[in-house]
C-alpha positions in Angstrom: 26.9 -84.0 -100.1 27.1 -86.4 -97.0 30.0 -85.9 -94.7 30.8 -88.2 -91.5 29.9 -87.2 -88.8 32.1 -84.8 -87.1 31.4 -85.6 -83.1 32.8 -88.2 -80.8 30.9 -90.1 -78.2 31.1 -88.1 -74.7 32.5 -90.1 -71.9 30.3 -89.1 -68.6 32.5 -88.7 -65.7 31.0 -88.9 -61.8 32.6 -87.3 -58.7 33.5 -89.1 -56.1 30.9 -90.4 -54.2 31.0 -90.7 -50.1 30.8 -93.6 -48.4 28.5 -94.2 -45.5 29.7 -96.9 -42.8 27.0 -98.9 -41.6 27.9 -97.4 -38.0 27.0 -94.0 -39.3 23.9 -95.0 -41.1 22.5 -96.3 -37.6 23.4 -93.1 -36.1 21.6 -91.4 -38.8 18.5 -93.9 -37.9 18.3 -93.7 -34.3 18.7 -89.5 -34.7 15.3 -89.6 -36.9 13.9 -92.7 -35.0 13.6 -94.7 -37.7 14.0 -98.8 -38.0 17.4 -99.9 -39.5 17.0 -103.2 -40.6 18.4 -102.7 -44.2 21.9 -101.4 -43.1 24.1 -103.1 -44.9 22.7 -103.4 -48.2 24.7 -102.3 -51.0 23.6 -98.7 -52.1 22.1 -97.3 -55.3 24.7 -95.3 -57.1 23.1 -92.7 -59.3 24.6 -89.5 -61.2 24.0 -86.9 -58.2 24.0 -89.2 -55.1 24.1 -92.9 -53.2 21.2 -94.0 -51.6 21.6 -96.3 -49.2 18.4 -98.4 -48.0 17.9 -98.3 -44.2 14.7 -100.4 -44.0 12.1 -101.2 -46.5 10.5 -97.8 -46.3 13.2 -95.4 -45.5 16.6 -94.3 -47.6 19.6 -92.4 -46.8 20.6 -90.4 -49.6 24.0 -88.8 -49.7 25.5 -86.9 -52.4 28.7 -87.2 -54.4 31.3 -85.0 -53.6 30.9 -81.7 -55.7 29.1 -78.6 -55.1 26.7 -79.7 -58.3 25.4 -82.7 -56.5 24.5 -80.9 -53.4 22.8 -78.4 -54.8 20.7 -81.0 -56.3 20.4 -82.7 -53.2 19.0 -79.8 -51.7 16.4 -79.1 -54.4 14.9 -82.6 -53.5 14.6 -81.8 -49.7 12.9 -78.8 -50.8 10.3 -79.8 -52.9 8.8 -82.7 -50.5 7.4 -80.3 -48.4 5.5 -78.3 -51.3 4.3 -81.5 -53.1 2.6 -82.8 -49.6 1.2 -78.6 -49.3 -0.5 -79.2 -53.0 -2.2 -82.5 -51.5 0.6 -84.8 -53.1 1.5 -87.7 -51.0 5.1 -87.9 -50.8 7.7 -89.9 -48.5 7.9 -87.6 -44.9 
């Protein structure tokens, strides 16, 4: 016997995400002393975090406001470091 299907279609909700000024994001730039010719661009919006481009090699990635997106945040930082230890070429 066939019955209909008995779920419903999930709406995805996303916290809040932060918003960077563009004063800020040069701040963050000259701190690192990196080039900051990209400020201004619109920024990438994904499920975790906003990146926001600061040149054409370098990103600012911020994440949304909840506890969940940071931690994942954090799990990116942490992994560059091993990757380039294994002999994998990654962003510095």
């Amino acid at each position: 016997m066939n019955r209909p299907s008995e779920h419903s279609e999930e709406v995805r909700t996303y916290p809040e995400y932060r918003p960077v000024s563009a004063d800020l994001l040069r701040v963050i730039a000259r701190q690192h002393g990196l080039a900051a010719g990209l400020i201004g661009a619109e920024p990438w919006i994904g499920a975790t975090s906003c990146v926001y481009p600061i040149s054409t090699r370098t990103v600012v990635k911020v994440p949304h406001a909840d506890a969940d997106a940071e931690r994942s945040l954090r799990i990116d930082v942490s992994v560059g470091p091993i990757m380039r230890a294994a002999g994998v070429r990654t962003p510095v």
